[in-house]
N, C-alpha and C positions, 0 to 999 in steps of 0.2 A: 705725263705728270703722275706722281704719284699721290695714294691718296691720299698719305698725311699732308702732302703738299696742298692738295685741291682744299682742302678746309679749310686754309686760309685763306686763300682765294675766296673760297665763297662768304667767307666770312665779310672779307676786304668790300668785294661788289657789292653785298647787300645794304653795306652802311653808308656805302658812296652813292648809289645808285641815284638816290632823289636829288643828290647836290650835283650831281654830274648831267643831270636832265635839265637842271636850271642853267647851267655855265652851255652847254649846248642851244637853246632857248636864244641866251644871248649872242650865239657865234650867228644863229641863223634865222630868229621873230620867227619859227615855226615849229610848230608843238612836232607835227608828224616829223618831220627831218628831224629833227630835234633826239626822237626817238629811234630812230634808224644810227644816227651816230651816235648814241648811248652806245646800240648795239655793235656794231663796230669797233667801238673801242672794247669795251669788256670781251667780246670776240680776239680781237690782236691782246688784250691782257692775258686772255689764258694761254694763248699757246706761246707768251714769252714769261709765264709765271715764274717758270723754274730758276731766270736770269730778274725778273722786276722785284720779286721779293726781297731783296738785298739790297734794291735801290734806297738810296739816305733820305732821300725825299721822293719816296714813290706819289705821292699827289701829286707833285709837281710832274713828275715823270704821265704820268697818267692824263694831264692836259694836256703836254705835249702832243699826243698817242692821238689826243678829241679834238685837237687843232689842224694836226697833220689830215687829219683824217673830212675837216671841214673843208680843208684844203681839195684836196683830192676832189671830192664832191662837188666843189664850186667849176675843176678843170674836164666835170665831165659833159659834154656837148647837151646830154639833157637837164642836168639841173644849172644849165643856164636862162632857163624860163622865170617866168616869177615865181617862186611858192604859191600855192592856195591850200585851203581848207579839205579840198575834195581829193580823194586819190584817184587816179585814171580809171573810168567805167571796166574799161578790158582789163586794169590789175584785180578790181573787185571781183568780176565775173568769173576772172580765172582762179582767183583765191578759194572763193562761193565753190565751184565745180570742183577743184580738187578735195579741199577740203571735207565736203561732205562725203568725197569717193572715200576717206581713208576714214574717217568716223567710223563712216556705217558695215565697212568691213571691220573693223578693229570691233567694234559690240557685236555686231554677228561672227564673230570669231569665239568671242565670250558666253552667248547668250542663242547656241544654236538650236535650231525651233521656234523661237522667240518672235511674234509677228510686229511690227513696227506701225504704229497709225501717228496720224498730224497730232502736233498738243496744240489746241485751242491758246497755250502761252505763250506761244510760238507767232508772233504779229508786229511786225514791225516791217513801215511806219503803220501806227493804226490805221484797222478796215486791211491790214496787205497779211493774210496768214501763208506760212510756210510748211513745206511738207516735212516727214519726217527727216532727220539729222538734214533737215536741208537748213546751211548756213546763213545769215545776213548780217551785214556790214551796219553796226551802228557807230555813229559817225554824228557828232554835233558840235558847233564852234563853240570856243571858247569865248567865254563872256567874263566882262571886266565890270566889277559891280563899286568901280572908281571909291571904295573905303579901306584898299586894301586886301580885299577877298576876291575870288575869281568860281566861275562856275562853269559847268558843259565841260566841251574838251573832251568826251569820250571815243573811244576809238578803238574797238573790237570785232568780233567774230562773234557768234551766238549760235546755238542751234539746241534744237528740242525735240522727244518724241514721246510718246505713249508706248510704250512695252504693253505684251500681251501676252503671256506664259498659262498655257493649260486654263485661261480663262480669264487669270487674275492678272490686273493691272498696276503697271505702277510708273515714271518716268525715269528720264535718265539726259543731262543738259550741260553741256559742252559750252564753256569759250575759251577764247582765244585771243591774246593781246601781247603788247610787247611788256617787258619787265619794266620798271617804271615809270610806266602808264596808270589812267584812273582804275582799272581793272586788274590789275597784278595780284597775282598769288601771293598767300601769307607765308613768307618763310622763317617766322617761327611759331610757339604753340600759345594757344590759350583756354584756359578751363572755367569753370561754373557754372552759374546759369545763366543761359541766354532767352530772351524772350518766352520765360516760364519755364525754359527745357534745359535739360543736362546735358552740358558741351564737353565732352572727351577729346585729346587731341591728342596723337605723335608723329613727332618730327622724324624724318627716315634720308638717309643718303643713297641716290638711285646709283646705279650698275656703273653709269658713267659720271658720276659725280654730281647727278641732279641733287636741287635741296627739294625735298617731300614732305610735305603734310598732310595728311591724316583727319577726318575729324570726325564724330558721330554725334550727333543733336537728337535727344528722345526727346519728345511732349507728353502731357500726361495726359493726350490721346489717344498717341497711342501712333501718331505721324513720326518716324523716323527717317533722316538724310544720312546718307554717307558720303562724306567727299574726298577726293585727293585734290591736291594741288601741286602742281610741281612745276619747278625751275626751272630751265635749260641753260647752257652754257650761253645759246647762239643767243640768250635775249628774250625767248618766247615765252611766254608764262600762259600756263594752261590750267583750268578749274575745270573738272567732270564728279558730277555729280547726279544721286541717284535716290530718288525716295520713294516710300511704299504709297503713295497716291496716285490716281489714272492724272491729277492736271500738273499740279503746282502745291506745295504745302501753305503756300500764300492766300492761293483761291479755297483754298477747304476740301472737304472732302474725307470719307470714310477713306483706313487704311483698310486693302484688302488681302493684306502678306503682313503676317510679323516684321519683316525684312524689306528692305528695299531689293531691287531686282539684282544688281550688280552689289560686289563685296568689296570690301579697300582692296586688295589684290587685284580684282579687277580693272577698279577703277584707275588703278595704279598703272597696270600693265597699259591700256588704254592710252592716259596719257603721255609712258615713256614710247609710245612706239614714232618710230624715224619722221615718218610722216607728218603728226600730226605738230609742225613748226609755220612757223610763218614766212622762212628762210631755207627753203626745200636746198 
C-alpha cells in the first residue's frame, strides 16, 4: 500500500473502530471476541485497501468483512465452547513469558548498562508484586450499572521497572492491549495543561504506517514523563512510557535526572519493534 493510500486507512479505522467494537459485541455478547474480530477485520481491511476504498458503501462493505469473519470463528472447533470472561491460563502465561522476553531486550538494547529492579507499582492483584518488565494480565468483567452506563471490562498487559543508570533512578512502563479496548493508545494530539503540568504532544507516522504519538508532561516539580503510543495495523495498541522518578509520578517522589531515562526516539523505537504485538 502506498503511503498516501494508508492515511486514509488509518484515518477510516480510527473513526470506526469504537462503532465496529459494538456491532461485533452484538455478533458475539463477548467483549474479548469482540475484540479479536475488530482485529480481524481491520487486519483483512488493510491488505484489500487498495480495492475497499472505492467501495460506494465501504461501511457496509466493512460489516460484511466482521460477519464473515464471525462466521469463520463460530466454524472453528474451539470457539465452539461457550465464551467466558477468562482467557486460557496457557494463553496468559505464554503472552506473560514472551512478552516480557522482547521488552526487556528492546530497553536493554536502548539503555545498555542500565540495571533493572522490581517497581513497588508493579502489583497486581494486590499483595502479588512483579519483577522487572515482568508482564501481568489485568483482566476484570464488565459490569452493567442497569442506567445506561457500564463499567470494568479491562483487558491488558502491564509491566514496570526501576531503571538504575550510574546511580540515578527513574522508571519506564509498558502495556499492551488491543485497539479499541478500555486501554487504547490516543491517536490523535492534545495540549495545555494537565494536572497543573504542561502537556506537549506530536502525532508521527511509523515506518510501516503506524499512527504515533508523542507526548511530554512537565510539573512544576520538576517530575517529567515521556510517552509514545502507537498504533499497529494488526490491532495492538502499545503505551511505553518513561519518567524521571525511582516509582510512579502518582506515588511522589524527588526527580533524580532532569530527564526521564528513555527519550521519544526511544520509546518510539521500543514500541515499533515486531515483537512487541499481541498477534506474533
Amino acid at each position: 500500500m502506498k503511503r498516501s493510500e494508508d492515511g486514509g486507512y488509518r484515518e477510516y479505522a480510527t473513526a470506526r473502530m469504537e462503532a465496529l467494537r459494538r456491532t461485533a459485541y452484538l455478533l458475539c455478547h463477548d467483549w474479548h471476541l469482540a475484540d479479536d474480530l475488530v482485529a480481524i477485520t481491520i487486519g483483512k481491511l488493510y491488505r484489500h485497501w487498495r480495492r475497499a476504498k472505492d467501495v460506494t458503501h465501504l461501511d457496509a462493505y466493512v460489516r460484511r468483512i466482521l460477519v464473515r469473519s464471525r462466521l469463520d470463528e463460530k466454524a472453528r472447533p474451539w470457539r465452539r465452547e461457550e465464551p467466558t470472561d477468562e482467557l486460557p491460563e496457557t494463553a496468559v502465561a505464554a503472552a506473560v513469558g514472551r512478552l516480557t522476553a522482547v521488552l526487556t531486550t528492546a530497553v536493554q538494547k536502548q539503555l545498555p548498562g542500565t540495571a533493572f529492579e522490581a517497581n513497588p507499582g508493579a502489583e497486581y492483584p494486590k499483595g502479588t508484586p512483579h519483577g522487572p518488565f515482568e508482564f501481568f494480565h489485568v483482566n476484570t468483567p464488565l459490569v452493567d450499572y442497569g442506567d445506561g452506563s457500564c463499567g470494568g471490562g479491562e483487558d491488558y498487559f502491564t509491566a514496570r521497572a526501576t531503571t538504575v543508570t550510574a546511580g540515578v533512578k527513574g522508571n519506564v512502563m509498558a502495556l499492551i492491549g488491543r485497539m479499541g479496548g478500555t486501554a487504547s493508545p490516543s491517536t490523535e494530539c492534545s495540549t495545555g495543561q494537565v494536572a497543573g503540568g504542561d502537556l506537549d504532544c506530536e502525532r508521527r507516522t511509523g515506518p510501516n504506517g503506524e499512527v504515533v504519538v508523542i507526548t511530554t508532561l512537565s510539573n512544576p516539580s520538576g517530575v517529567t514523563y515521556y510517552r509514545s503510543e502507537v498504533s499497529k495495523a494488526d490491532g495492538t495498541g502499545i503505551i511505553v512510557q518513561a519518567e524521571n522518578v525511582a516509582v510512579d509520578a502518582k506515588a511522589g517522589g524527588t526527580p533524580e535526572s532532569p530527564t526521564p531515562p528513555l527519550s521519544h526516539e526511544q520509546l518510539t523505537q521500543i514500541a515499533l519493534d515486531p515483537g512487541v504485538t499481541l498477534y506474533p
